[in-house]
MILO-943678 format. One record per residue (C-alpha): residue in one letter; x, y, z. Coordinates in steps of 0.001 Angstrom, whole numbers, plus 500000, padded with zeros to 6 digits. Example, Ala and Ser with C-alpha at 12.3 -4.5 7.8 and 13.67 -1.06 7.14 Angstrom:
<recs>
a512300495500507800 s513670498940507140 
</recs>
This chain:
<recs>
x123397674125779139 x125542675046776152 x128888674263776384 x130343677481776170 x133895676338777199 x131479674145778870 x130153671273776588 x128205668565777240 x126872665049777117 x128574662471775514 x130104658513774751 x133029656117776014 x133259654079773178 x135540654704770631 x134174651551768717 x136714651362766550 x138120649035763145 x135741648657760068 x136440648301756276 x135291651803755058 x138387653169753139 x140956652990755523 x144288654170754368 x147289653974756141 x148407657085758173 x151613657005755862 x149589658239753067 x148166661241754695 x152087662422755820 x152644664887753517 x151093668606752155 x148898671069754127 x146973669209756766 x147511665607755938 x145788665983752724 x146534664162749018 x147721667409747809 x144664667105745540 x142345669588745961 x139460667503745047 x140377665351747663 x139412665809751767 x140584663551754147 x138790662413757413 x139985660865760242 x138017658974763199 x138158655678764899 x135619652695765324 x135687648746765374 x132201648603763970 x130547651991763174 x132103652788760001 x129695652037756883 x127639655089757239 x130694657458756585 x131525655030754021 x127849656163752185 x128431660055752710 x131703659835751532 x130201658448747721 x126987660649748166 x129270663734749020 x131968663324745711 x128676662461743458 x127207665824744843 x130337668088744924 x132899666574743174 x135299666229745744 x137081663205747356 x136546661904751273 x139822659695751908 x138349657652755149 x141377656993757561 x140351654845760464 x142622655126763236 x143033653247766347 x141898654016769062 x144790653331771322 x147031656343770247 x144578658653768204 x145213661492770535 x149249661030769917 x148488660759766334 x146545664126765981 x149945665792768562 x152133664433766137 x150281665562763074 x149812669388764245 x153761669277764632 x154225668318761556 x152146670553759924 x149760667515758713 x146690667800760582 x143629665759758651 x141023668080756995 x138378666924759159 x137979664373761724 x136000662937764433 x138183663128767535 x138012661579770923 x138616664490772647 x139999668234772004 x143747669076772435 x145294672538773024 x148056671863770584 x145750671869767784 x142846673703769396 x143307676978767709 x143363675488764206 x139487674540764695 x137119676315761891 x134069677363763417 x130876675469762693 x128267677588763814 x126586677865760370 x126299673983760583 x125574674074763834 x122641676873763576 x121111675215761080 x117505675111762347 x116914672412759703 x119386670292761246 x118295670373764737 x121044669958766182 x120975670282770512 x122926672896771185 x123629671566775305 x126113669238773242 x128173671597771237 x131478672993772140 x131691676872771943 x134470678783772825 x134366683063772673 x131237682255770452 x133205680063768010 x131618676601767620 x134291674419767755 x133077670751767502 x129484669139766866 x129159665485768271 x128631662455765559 x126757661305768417 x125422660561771976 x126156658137774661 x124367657345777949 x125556654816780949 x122681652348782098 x121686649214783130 x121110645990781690 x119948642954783224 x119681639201782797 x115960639149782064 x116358635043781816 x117175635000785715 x114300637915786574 x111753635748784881 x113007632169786600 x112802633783789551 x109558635797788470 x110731639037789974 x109518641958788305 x111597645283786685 x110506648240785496 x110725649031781342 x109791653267781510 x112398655344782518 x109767657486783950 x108337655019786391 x112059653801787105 x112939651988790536 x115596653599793373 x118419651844794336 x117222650503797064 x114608649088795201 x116886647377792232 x119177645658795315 x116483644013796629 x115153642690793601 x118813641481792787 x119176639920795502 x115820638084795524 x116797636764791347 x120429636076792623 x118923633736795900 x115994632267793811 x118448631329790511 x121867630642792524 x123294633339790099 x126949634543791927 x126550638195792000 x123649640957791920 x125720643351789862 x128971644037788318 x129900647311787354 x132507649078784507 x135852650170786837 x135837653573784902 x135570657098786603 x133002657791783939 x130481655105785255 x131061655353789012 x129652659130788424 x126118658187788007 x126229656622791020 x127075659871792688 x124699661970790762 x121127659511791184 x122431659864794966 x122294663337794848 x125635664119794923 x127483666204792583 x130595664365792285 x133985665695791765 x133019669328790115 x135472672256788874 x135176675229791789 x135368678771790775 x138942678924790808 x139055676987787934 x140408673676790244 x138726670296791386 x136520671401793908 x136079668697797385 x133304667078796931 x130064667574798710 x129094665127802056 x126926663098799677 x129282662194797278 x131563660635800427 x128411658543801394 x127494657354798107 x131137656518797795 x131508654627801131 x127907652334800117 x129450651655796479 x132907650426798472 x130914648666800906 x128716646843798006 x132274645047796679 x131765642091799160 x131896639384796521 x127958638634797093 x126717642349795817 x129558642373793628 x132815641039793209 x136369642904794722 x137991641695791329 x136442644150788868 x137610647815790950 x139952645967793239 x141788644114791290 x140457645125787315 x138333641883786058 x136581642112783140 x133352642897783903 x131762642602780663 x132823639057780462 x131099638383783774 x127706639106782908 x128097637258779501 x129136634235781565 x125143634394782621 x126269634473786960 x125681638242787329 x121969639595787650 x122959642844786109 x125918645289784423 x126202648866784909 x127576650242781949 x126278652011778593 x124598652316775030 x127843651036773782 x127277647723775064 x124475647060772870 x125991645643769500 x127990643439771451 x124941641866772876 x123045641814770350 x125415639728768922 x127689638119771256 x125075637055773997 x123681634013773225 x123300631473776309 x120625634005778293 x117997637265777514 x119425640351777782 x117559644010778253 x118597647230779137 x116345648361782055 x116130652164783553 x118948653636785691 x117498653556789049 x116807657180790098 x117721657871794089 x116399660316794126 x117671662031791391 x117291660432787471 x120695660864786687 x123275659111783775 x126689660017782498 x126361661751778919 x129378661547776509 x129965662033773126 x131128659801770227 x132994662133768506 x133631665185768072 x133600666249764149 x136076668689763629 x137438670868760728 x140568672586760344 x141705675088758698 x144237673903756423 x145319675617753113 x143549675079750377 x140842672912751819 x138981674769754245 x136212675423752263 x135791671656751193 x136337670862754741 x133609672767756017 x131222671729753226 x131919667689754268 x131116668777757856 x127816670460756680 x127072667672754358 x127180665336757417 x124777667062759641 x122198668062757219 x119208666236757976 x118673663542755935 x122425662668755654 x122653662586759376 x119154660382759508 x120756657604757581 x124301657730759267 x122889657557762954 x120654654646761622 x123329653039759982 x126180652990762151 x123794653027765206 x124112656242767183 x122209657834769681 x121618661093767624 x122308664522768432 x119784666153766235 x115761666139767690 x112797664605766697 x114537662215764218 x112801658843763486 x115488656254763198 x115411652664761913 x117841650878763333 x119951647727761752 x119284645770764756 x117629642423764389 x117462641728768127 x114464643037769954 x116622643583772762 x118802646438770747 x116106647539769517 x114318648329772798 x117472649329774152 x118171652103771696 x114113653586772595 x115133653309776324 x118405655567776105 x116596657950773996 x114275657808776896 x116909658468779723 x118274661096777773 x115721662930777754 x114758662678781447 x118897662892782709 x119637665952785108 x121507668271783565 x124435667272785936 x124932664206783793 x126718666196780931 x128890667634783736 x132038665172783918 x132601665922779768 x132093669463780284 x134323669798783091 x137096667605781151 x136184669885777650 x136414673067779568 x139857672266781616 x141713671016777667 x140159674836776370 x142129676106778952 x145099674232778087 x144911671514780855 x145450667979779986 x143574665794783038 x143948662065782966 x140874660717785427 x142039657351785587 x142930657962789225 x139894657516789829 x139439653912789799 x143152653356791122 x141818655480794324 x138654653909794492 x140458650463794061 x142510650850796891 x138824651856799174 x137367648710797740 x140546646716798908 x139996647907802326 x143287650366802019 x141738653513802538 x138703655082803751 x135977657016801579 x137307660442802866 x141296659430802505 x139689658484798684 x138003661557797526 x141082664169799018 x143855661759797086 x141246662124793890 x141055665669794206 x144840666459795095 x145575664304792368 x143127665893789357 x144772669543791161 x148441668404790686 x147799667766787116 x145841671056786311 x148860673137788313 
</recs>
């Protein structure tokens, strides 16, 4: 699946802050494309709170090789989208970048990449690149996956076994019962908690079989199919403060902090949890253990980032050279190792920075779901990729209001998924 106006699989995170050259916006206000005015000087946007040293490392390797100047300008998260809208108006765009997401105010000032992108050195999968009328817009910095991590301290008190190969993974039905049996056996409070995000609620859908809440072939939010509405009603119905608690979809708890507290059996959420574990967790073991697969081995694929280069005076050409300079092989090896992505170029071999085993592991297991996923986990960022080509701006986050109000016993499953897809279908027009 290429993402012709279709694109593909991808990440939540915008991990986002780091010490790598950051310059203030201010600095970047003025000239063609938010540029020094020097034309031995690039700039290049993106946003993360850890995942910043291995642009840091290009940036010197790429002046040393070419001559030419990477100013690094880490921007928040919260607001990079508004940043980039205010930039094309003011004629200021960055060079490059690594976006969250593509915009059809700026769209159309997009180089095309597919020399980068066609490398067959590089690798790259092409399900994960955006095309559009054969023009590759953006290549991914790299991959993200939702999945499942458990508290492997309470599974081995209450010597309950899990599986560890994606391939030989566990249903649903399975994973609940063994929950339940740790949660009885350890007096843990819940079996699972689970990230209140439309994003992670579709994997839910998809290893049930459904297909979730799809684009139809009049280009609108399509109702979704009977066993989406089930799968819907038995993730409601699970919110009964023993399964899981109301608070995280009915009323927004932190979820995260629940399964650090070391009460919650296991966390439905993604790759990007991993550095925080690593790191943070501390009172209990921690692994990532495969999605459970009912019947369908399913995930929700994102991207990182989307690299980007426009096509501002006078520093195209360097533009495009940083962007190939990124993905060439080796380059790209010792980013994704060093600022810990899930790669979007095959058959690398990666050392990662990780000194936990757990990370470690967890990184191989992704790698491993990835591989297996049904190609209807890419579908949610292809959908949103394809509907901002055609110049439709869709916030989701209905999702989890809607499916809060179910969980608080406002609304049936049915009532849920037609106020969903009205509301996705007022927004496109």
């Amino acid at each position: 699946m290429a993402i012709s106006a279709t694109i593909l699989k991808g990440r939540p995170r915008w991990l986002a802050a780091g010490a790598v050259a950051v310059l203030a916006l201010g600095a970047c206000s003025s000239g063609s494309g938010g540029g020094s005015g020097d034309p031995g000087t690039i700039t290049f946007w993106y946003s993360t709170s850890a995942q910043d040293q291995g642009y840091a490392d290009l940036a010197k390797d790429f002046q040393a090789k070419e001559g030419i100047k990477v100013e690094i300008v880490n921007v928040p998260n919260d607001g990079y989208q508004d940043k980039l809208k205010q930039a094309a108006q003011a004629n200021a765009l960055p060079d490059t970048a690594s976006v969250p997401s593509l915009d059809s105010l700026w769209v159309n000032q997009l180089q095309d990449l597919s020399a980068t992108a066609n490398n067959a050195t590089n690798n790259i999968n092409k399900d994960l690149i955006t095309v559009q009328d054969g023009k590759v817009l953006t290549i991914p910095s790299d991959v993200t996956a939702a999945g499942l991590f458990i508290n492997k301290s309470l599974f081995d008190k209450a010597k309950v076994a899990y599986p560890t190969d994606p391939s030989k993974t566990w249903t649903w039905d399975q994973f609940l019962a063994a929950a339940d049996q740790v949660r009885t056996a350890t007096k843990a409070k819940y079996d699972l908690v689970w990230d209140r995000s439309p994003a992670r609620i579709r994997p839910w859908f998809y290893t049930h079989g459904g297909k979730g809440f799809q684009i139809g072939a009049d280009g609108k939010i399509a109702a979704p199919d009977a066993t989406t509405v089930q799968a819907l009603t038995d993730f409601a119905e699970m919110n009964n403060d023993v399964t899981m608690p109301k608070s995280v979809w009915g009323a927004g708890a932190d979820p995260n902090a629940l399964f650090k507290s070391g009460q919650v059996v296991a966390y439905f959420s993604g790759v990007w949890q991993v550095a925080d574990f690593a790191d943070g967790i501390t009172n209990f073991d921690w692994v990532s253990a495969p999605t459970p697969a009912q019947p369908i081995h399913a995930t929700d694929i994102n991207l990182g980032g989307k690299v980007v280069a426009f096509n501002n005076s006078g520093k195209a050409d360097a533009a495009k050279k940083w962007v190939d300079f990124i993905f060439q092989r080796d380059n790209y090896t010792k980013l994704a190792q060093t600022n810990g992505y899930l790669p979007i170029e095959k058959g690398l071999t990666l050392t990662y920075p990780f000194k936990a085993q757990a990370a470690l592991d967890a990184f191989a297991l992704y790698n491993k779901e990835i591989e297996l996923a049904d190609p209807i986990s890419a579908s949610g960022q292809a959908n949103q990729t394809k509907l901002l080509l055609a110049g439709h701006s869709v916030d989701d986050a209905l999702v989890k209001d809607e499916v809060g109000k179910l969980v608080n016993g406002q609304q049936d499953a049915q009532k849920t998924v037609d106020n969903i897809v009205t509301g996705l279908n007022q927004q496109i027009g």
